[in-house]
C-alpha positions in Angstrom: -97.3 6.2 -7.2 -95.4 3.4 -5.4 -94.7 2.0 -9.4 -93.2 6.0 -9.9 -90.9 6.1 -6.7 -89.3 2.9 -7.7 -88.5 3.8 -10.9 -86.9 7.3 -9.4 -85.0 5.4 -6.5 -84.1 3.1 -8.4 -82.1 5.0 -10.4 -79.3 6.7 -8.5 -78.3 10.3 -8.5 -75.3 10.7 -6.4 -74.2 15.1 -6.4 -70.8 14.4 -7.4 -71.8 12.0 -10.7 -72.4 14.1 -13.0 -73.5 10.8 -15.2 -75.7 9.4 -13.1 -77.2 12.9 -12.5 -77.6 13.2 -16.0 -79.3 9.6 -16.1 -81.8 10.7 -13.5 -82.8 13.7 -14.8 -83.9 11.9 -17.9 -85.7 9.2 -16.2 -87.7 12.1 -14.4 -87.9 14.5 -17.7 -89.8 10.8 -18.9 -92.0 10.7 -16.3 -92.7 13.9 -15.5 -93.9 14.2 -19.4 -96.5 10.9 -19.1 -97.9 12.4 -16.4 -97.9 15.9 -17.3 -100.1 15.4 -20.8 -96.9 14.2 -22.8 -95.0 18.1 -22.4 -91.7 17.4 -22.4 -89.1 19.5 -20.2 -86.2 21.5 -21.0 -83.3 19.7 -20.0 -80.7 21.9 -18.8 -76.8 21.2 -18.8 -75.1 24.2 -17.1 -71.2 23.2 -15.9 -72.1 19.5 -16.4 -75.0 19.6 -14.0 -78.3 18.3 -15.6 -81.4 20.0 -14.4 -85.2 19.8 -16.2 -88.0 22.3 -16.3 -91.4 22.5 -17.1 -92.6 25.9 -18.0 -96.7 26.3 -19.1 -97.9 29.7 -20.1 -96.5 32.5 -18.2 -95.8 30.9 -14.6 -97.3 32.1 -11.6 -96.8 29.5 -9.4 -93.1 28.2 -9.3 -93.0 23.7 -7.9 -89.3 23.1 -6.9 -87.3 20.6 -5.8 -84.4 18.1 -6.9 -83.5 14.8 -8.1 -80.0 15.0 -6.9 -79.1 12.8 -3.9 -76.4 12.4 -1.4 -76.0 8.2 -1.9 -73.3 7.5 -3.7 -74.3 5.0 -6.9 -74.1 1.5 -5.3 -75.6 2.5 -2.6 -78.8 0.6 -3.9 -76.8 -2.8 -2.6 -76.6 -1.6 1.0 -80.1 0.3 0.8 -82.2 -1.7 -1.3 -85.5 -0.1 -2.4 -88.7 -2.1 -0.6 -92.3 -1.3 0.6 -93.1 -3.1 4.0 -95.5 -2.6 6.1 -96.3 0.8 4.3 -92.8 2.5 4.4 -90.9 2.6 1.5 -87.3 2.5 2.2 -84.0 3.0 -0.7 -81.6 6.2 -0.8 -83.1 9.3 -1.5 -86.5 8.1 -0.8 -87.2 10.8 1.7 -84.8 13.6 0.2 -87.0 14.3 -2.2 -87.8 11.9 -4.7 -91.4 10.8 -2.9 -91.8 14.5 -3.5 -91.2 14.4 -7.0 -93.6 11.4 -7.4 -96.1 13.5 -5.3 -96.0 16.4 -7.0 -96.3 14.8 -10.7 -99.6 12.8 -9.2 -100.7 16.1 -7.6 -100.3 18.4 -11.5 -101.7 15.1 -13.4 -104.9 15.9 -11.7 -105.6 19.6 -12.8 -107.6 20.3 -15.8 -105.1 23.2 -16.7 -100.8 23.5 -15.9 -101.2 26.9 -17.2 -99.3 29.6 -15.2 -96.8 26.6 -13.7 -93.0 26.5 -13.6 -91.7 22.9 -12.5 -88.1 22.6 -11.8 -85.8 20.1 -10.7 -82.3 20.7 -10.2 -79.9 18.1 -10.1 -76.9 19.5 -7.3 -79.0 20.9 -4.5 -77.5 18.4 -2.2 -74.3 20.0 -2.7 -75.1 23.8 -2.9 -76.8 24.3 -6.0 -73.6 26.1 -7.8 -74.9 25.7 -11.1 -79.1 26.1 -10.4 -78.8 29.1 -7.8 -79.7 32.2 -10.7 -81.6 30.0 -12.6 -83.8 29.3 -9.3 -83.7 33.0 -8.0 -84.9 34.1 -12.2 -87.7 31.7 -12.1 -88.8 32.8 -8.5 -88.6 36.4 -9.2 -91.1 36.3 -11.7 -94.0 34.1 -9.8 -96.4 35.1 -6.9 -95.6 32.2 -5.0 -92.7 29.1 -4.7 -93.5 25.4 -3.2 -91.5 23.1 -2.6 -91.2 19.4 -2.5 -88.4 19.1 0.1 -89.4 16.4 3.0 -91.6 17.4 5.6 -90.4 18.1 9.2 -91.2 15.7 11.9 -95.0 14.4 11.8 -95.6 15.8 8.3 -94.8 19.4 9.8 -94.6 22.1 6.5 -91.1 24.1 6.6 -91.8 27.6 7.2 -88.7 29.3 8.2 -84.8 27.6 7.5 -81.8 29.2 8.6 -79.2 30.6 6.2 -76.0 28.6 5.2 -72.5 30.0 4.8 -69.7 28.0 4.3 -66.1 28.8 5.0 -62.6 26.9 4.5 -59.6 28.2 6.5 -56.2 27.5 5.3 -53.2 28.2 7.8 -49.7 28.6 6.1 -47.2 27.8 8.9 -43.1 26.2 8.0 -41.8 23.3 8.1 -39.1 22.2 9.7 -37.8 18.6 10.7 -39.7 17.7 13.7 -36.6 15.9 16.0 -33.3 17.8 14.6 -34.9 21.7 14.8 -38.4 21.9 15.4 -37.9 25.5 16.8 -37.3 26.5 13.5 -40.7 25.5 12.0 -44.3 27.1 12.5 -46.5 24.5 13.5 -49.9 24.9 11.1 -51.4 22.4 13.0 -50.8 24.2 16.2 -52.4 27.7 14.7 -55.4 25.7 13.6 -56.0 24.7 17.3 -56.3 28.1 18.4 -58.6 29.2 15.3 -60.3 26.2 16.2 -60.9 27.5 19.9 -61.7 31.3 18.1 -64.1 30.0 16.8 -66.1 28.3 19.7 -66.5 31.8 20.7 -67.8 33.3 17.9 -71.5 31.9 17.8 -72.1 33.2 21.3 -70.5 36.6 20.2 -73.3 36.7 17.5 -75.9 35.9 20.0 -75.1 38.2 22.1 -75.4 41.3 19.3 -78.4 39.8 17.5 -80.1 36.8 19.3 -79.4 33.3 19.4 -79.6 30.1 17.3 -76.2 30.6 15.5 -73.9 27.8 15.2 -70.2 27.3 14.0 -69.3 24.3 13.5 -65.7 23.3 12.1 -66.2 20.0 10.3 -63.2 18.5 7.9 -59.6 18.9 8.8 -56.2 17.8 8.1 -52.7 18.8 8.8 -48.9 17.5 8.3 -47.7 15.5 5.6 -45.2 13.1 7.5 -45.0 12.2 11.2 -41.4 13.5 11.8 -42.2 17.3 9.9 -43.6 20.2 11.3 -46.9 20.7 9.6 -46.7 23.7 7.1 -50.5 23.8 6.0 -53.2 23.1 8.0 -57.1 23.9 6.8 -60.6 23.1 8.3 -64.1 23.4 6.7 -66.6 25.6 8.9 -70.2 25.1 8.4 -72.2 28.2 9.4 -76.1 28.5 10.1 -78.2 31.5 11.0 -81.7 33.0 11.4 -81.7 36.2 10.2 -79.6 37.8 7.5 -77.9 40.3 10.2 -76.3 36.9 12.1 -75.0 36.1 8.7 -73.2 39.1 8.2 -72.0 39.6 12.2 -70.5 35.7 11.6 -68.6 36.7 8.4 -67.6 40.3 9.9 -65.9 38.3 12.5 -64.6 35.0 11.0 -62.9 37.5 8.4 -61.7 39.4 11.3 -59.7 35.8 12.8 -55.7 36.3 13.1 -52.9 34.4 13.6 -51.8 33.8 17.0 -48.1 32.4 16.3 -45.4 34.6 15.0 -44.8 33.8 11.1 -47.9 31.8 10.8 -50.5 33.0 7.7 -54.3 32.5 7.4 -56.5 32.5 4.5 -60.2 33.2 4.5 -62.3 31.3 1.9 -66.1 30.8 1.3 -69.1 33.2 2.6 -72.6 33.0 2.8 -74.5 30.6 0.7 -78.0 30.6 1.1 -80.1 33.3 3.4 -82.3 32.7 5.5 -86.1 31.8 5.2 -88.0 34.4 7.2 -91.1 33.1 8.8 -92.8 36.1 7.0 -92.1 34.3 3.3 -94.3 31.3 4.3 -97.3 33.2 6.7 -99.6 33.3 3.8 -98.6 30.3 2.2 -99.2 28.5 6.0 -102.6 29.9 6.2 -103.8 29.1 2.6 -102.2 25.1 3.2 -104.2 25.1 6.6 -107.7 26.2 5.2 -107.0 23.8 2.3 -106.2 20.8 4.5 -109.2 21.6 6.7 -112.0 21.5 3.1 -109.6 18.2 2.4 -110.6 16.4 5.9 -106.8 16.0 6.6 -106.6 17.1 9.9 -105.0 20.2 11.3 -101.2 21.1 9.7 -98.1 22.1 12.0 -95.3 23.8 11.0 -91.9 24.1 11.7 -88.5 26.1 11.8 -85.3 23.8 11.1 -81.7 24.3 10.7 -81.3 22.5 7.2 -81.4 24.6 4.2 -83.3 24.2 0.9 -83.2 26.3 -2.9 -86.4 27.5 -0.7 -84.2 29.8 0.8 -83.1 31.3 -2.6 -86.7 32.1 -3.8 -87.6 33.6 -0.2 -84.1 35.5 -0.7 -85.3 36.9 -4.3 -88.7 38.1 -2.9 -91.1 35.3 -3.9 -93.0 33.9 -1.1 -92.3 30.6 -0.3 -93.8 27.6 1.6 -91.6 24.6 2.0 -91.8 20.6 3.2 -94.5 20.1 1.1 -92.8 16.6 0.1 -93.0 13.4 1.6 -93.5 12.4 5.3 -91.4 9.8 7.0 -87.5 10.2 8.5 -84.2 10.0 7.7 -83.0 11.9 5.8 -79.5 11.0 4.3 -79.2 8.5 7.3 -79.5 4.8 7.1 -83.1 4.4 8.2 -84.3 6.9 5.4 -88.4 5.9 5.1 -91.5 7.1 3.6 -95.1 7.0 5.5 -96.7 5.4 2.0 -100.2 5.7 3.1 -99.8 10.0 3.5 -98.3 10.2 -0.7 -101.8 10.5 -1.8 -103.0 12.9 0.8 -99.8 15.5 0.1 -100.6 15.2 -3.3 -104.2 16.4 -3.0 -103.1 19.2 -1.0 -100.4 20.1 -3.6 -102.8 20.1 -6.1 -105.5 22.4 -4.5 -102.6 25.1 -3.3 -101.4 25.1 -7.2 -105.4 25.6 -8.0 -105.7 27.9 -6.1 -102.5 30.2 -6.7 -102.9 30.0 -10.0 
């Protein structure tokens, strides 16, 4: 397994490289296929992105996850891969590609793959644009989705994420030469402040019409194009996350509902809701059957938990399917510097995968 992650790790998968996504995906299509009885994938090109999938029989039981990874290529010099002292370490150890390796170990071990869907997208990292319908179409079709993302904190399975939406707003002010006549501009930056400030407000308006744990967070901005000019445009990036489907639409009733506060300044509302939610009620089955399995495996007793992060798990709860999620590696990390898998617990998930899929199936 530890020969598997390296060669995975090792080869990088940056979002926004579209080569070096397309690399990846046939390193895994390669080693997915020796040890999955020499089937090989589809691999799937859709706007540039390269995703692969295993289909056998008519699937019942849908394995996601992705090889895409948030390190750009090069990262590898900073972040080398090692194993020491039972942690593996290199970028996108955690998020997901010990899950891959897991879950190819856990499927080598059945007698039959029939009634499985495998799929591994390649820009999950960064939305999943180009996988989203081709996700939900698989999903709709099978009794029950797990996935390979990381587990929570102390190997804790994922079963309920809040939803995603992601907004950009664009303010359209006037320039104007900021010593001779500044009176005559509209100062973008300035509006942005105050949407800015709007929006501080807004998660606790949700709360207060359907319960907390909303946030609104306003992330990238910029402004101005020279220190002496009164900034015509001025945008921000506002990352959005909810737990439950009516927060989502309260938040983009009232984003959309923002308005300029100086006179002759414009805003534009881009972006919406990208993922929904995953309802605790998509994974209570799941939970149960993962506990009673652990418990015949002599693993110990499994914990779950809700997290703010988002997964393609929330587009298979979204289409209907349920859905149990974490189900990937254990260790920390993810996307940060001290990134790590627990080596010694890679075996163990994989048992566990491999009894759910048995018994699903």
């Amino acid at each position: 397994m530890l020969a598997d992650l390296e060669e995975l790790v090792t080869c990088e998968s940056y979002s926004a490289d579209h080569a070096a996504v397309a690399r990846s995906a046939r390193v895994v299509a390669d080693q997915g296929s020796r040890l999955l009885g020499g089937a090989r994938p589809r691999l799937l090109d859709i706007a540039g992105v390269t995703h692969v999938q295993w289909t056998f029989g008519t699937p019942r039981v849908l394995l996601l996850g992705h090889h895409d990874t948030v390190w750009p290529v090069g990262s590898l010099r900073t972040h080398p891969w090692s194993v020491e002292d039972g942690i593996a370490r290199g970028p996108g150890v955690f998020d997901m590609k010990a899950g891959l390796v897991q879950m190819f170990h856990a499927l080598a071990g059945l007698p039959s793959l029939d009634g499985v869907c495998v799929l591994v997208t390649g820009d999950e990292e960064v939305g999943s644009d180009t996988s989203r319908a081709l996700v939900e179409d698989v999903a709709r079709g099978c009794a029950a989705t797990l996935v390979l993302e990381p587990s929570a904190p102390g190997g804790a399975l994922k079963t309920s994420r809040k939803g995603v939406s992601l907004y950009d707003i664009t303010v359209h002010g006037r320039a104007a030469h900021s010593g001779l006549e500044p009176e005559k501009g509209v100062n973008a930056a300035t509006e942005l402040a105050h949407q800015i400030l709007a929006l501080d407000g807004l998660a606790a308006a949700v709360a207060a019409d359907t319960g907390p744990g909303t946030t609104v967070t306003p992330t990238v901005m910029s402004a101005g194009t020279a220190a002496n000019t009164v900034p015509a445009l001025a945008r921000v990036d506002v990352d959005v996350r909810v737990p439950t489907a009516a927060a989502q639409d309260a938040v983009d009733r009232l984003l959309r509902s923002l308005s300029p506060r100086l006179p002759d300044a414009r805003l534009r509302i881009g972006g919406g809701p990208n993922r929904p939610p995953l309802d605790p009620a998509a994974s209570r089955e799941l939970f149960a059957l993962a506990q009673r399995t652990a418990g015949e495996l002599g693993l110990g007793p499994l914990s779950r938990a809700a997290v703010g992060g988002a997964s393609d798990g929330n587009y298979t709860a979204g289409a209907g399917c349920p859905t149990l999620d974490g189900l990937g590696a254990v260790g920390d990390g993810a996307h940060a510097d001290h990134e790590h898998v627990v080596v010694a617990t890679m075996p163990e998930r994989a048992r566990l995968l491999a009894r759910l899929v048995g018994a699903l199936r």
